[in-house]
C-alpha positions as CSV (number, residue, x, y, z in Angstrom):
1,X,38.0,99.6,-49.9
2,X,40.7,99.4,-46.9
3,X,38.6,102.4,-45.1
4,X,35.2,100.3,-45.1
5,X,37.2,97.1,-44.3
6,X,38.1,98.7,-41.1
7,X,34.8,100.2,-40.1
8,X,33.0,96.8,-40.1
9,X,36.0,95.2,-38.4
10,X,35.3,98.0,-35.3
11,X,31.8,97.6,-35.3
12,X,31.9,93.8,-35.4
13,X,34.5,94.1,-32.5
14,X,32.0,97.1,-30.8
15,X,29.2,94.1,-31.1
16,X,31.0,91.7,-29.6
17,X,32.7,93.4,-26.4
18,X,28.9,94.8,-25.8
19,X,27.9,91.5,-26.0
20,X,30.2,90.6,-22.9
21,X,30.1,93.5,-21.7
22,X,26.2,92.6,-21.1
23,X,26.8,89.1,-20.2
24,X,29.4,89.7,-17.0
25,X,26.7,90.3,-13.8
26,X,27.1,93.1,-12.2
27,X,28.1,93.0,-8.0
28,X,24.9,94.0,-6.0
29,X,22.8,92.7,-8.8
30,X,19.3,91.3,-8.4
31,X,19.0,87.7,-9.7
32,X,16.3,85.7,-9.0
33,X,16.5,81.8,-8.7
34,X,13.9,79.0,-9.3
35,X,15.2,75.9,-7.2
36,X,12.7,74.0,-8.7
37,X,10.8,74.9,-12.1
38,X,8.2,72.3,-11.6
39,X,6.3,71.0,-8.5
40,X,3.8,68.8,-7.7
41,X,1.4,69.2,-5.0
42,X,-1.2,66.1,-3.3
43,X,-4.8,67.1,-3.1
44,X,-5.3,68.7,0.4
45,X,-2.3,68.8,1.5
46,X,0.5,72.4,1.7
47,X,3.1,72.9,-1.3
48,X,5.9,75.4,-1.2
49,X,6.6,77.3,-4.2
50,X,10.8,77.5,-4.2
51,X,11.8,81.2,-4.8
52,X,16.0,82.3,-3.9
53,X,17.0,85.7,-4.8
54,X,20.6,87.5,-4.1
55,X,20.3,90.0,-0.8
56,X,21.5,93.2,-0.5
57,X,24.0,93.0,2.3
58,X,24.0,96.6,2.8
59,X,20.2,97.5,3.5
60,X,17.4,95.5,5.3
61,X,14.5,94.2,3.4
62,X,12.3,97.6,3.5
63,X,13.3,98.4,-0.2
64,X,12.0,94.5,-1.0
65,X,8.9,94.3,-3.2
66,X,7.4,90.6,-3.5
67,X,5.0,89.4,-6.0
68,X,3.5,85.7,-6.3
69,X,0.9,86.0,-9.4
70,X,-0.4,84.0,-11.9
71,X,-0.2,86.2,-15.4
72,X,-2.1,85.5,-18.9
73,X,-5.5,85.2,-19.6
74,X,-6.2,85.0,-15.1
75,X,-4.0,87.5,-14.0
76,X,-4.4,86.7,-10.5
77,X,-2.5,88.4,-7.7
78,X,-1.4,85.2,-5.6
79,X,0.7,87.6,-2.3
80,X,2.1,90.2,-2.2
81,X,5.1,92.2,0.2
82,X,6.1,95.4,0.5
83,X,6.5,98.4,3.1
84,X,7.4,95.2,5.6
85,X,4.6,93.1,6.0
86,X,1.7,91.1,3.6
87,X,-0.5,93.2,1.6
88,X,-3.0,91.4,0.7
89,X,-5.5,93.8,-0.7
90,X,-5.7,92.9,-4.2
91,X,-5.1,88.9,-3.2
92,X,-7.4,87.0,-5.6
93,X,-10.4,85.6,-3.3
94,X,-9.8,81.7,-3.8
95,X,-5.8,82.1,-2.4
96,X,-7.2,84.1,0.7
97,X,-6.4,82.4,4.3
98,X,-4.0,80.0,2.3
99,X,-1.2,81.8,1.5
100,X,1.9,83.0,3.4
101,X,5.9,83.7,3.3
102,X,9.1,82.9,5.1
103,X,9.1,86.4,7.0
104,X,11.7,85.2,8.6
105,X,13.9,84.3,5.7
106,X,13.1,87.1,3.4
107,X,16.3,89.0,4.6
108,X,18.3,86.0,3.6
109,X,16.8,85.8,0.2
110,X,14.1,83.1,0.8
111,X,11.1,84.3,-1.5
112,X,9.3,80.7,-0.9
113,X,5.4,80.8,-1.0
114,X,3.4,77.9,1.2
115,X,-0.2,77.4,0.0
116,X,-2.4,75.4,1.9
117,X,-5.0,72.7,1.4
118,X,-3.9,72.4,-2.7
119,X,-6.7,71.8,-4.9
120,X,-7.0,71.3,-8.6
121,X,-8.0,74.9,-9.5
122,X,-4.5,75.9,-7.8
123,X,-2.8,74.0,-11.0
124,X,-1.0,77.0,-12.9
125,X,2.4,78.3,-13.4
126,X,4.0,81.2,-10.7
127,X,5.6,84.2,-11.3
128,X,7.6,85.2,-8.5
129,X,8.3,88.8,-8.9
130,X,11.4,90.4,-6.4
131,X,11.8,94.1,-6.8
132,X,15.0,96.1,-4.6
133,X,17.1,98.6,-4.9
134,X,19.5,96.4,-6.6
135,X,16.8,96.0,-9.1
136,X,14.2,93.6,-10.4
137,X,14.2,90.1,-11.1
138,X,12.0,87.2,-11.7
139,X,10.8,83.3,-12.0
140,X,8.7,80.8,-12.5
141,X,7.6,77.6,-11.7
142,X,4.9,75.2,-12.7
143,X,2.9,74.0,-9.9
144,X,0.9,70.2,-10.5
145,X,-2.0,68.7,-8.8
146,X,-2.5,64.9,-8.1
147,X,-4.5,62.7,-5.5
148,X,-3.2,59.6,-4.9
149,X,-5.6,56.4,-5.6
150,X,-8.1,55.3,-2.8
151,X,-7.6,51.0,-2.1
152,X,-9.5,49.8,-5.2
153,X,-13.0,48.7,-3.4
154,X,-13.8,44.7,-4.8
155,X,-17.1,43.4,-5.7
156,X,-17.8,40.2,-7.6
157,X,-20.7,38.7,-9.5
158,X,-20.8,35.1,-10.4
159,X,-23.2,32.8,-12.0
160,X,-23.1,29.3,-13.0
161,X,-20.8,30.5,-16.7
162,X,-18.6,33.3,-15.9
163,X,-17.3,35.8,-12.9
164,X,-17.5,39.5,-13.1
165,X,-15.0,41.3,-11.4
166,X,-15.5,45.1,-10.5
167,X,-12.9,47.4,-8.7
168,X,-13.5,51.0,-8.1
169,X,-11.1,53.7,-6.5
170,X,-10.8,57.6,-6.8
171,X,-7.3,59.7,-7.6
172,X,-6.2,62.1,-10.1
173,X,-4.8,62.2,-12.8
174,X,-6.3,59.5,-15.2
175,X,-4.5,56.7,-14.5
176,X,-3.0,53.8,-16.2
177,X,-4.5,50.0,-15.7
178,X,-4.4,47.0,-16.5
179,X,-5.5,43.6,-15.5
180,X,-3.1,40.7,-16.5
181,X,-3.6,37.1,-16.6
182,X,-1.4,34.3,-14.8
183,X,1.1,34.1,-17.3
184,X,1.7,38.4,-17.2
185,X,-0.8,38.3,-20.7
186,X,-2.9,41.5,-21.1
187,X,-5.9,40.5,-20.6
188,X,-9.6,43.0,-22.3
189,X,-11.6,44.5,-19.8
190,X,-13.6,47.8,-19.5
191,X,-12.4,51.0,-17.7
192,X,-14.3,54.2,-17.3
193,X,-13.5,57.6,-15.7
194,X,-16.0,60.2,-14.5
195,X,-14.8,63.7,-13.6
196,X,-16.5,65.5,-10.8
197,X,-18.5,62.8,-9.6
198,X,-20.8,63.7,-6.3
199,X,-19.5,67.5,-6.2
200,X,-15.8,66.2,-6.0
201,X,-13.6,68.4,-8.0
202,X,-10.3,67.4,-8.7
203,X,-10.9,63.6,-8.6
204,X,-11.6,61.2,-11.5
205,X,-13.8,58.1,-10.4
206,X,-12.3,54.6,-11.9
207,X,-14.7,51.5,-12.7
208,X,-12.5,48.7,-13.7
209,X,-13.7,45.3,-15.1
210,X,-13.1,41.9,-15.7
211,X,-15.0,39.4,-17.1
212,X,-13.6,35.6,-16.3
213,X,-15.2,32.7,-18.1
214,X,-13.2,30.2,-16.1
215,X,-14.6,29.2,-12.7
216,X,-10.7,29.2,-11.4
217,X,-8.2,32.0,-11.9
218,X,-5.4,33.9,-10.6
219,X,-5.4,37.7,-12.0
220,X,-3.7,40.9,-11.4
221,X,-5.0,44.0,-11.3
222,X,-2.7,47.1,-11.9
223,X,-3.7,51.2,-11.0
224,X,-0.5,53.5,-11.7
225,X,-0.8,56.8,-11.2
226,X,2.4,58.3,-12.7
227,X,2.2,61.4,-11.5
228,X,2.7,60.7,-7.7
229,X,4.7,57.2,-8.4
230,X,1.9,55.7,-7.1
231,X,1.6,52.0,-8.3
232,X,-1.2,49.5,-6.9
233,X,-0.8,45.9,-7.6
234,X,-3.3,43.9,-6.5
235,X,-3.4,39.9,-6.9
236,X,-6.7,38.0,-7.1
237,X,-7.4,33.8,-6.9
238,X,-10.6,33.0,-7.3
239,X,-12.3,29.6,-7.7
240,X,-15.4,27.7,-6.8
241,X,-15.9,25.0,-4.5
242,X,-18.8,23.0,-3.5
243,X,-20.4,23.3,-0.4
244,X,-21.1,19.8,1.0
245,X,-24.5,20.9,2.9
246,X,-26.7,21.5,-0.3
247,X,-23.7,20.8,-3.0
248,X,-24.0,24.2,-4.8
249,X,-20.9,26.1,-5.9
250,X,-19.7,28.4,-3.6
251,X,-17.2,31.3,-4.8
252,X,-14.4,32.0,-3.0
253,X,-11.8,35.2,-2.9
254,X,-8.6,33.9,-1.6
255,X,-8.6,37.5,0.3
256,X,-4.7,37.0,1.5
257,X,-3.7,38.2,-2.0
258,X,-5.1,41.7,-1.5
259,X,-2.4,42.4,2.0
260,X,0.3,42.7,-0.8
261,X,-1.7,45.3,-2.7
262,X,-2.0,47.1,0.4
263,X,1.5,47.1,1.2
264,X,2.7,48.2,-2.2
265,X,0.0,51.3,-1.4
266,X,2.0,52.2,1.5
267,X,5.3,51.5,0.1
268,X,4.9,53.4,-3.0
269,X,2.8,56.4,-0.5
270,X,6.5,56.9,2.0
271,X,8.6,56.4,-1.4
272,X,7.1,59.5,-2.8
273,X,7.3,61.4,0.7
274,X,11.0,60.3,0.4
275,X,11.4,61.9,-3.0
276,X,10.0,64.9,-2.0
């Protein structure tokens, strides 16, 4: 009874000081490190992929084996390093003349990849995949796409019983709007999205309306796009007034609201540059 007491006391103990054994990182030790696991990227515009991994301080980077790929179902081959330079032979087609490393940095464990001109079909998540003689390590990180939100383009119909109000913009993702009344009440109005409009991939097309049955009103309309902290807030008076030549009613768009929309687009545009 004593005897098998004892032997599952050693093997417990065995367990554990494996266990930290296991856990204690070696010196000269490969890790690899993902500054940031997710990143967003604007439509057209270069993202860099964060990749850090430990150097060895004893040998230069001839040993070093870089991979950037996209594994799953695509299994697509994003860069590659090794022997010194880029090889690029097995580079999947739609990431060729876009990609490229730090060269410079690799020595200093920079593993970063730039892509350029970021498009929706570059939406995926990385594997970055560093191989030395210290041994092999790797990351990932989740790469988003987003567009921000043209101005909302205006037009207006108006008969002699109600004012239809139409704004139309493209971005991506789907957004959130909203149109509010004076008193910051939600007011009903129809929203549609189309994907792909014209060839354009990667951007949704927005048709916002309003329908008014008041000749006079002050409204809001709201586009977020949550994604790239975008947030367009755009004020509208309207009201009719007679002309005294033929004494019709003629509409008219108190157009000074819309300057504060535009400055909230460029506010919100150098905010987001900031938290990059």
């Amino acid at each position: 009874m004593i005897s098998r007491l004892g032997a599952n006391v050693y093997w417990v103990a065995l367990l554990i000081f494996t266990f930290i054994f296991l856990s204690i990182p070696c010196e000269g030790s490969l890790t690899v490190i993902i500054p940031a696991s997710r990143v967003v990227a604007v439509r057209g515009q270069p993202v860099v992929l964060g990749c850090r991994f430990t150097p060895d301080p004893g040998s230069d980077i001839s040993s070093l084996v870089l991979t950037w790929q996209i594994n799953g179902a695509k299994n697509k081959v994003v860069h590659s390093f090794y022997y010194k330079k880029d090889q690029l032979e097995l580079q999947s087609k739609e990431y060729k003349n876009r990609t490229s490393l730090f060269i410079s940095e690799l020595g200093k464990g920079n593993a970063s990849l730039r892509i350029m001109d970021v498009g929706l079909n570059d939406e995926d998540r990385y594997q970055c995949v560093v191989s030395t003689s210290a041994g092999t390590d790797r990351g990932e990180v989740q790469l988003e796409y987003g567009a921000f939100y043209t101005e909302p383009r205006l037009s207006i119909k108006s008969s002699t019983n109600k004012v239809t109000m139409l704004y139309e913009a493209e971005g991506f993702p789907k957004p959130e709007v909203r149109w509010l009344g004076e008193q910051g009440e939600i007011l009903s109005a129809n929203t549609e999205l189309l994907e792909g409009t014209n060839g354009e991939e990667g951007l949704y097309f927005l048709r916002s309306s309003y329908v008014a049955s008041s000749p006079v009103f002050n409204i809001t309309f709201i586009l977020k796009n949550q994604l790239l902290n975008q947030d367009l807030q755009i004020p509208v008076c309207f009201s009719h007034v007679d002309d005294p030549s033929n004494g019709a009613a003629v509409p008219v768009l108190a157009i000074t609201c819309v300057v504060l929309a535009i400055a909230l687009a460029v506010v919100s545009y150098f905010y987001y540059k900031k938290k990059k």
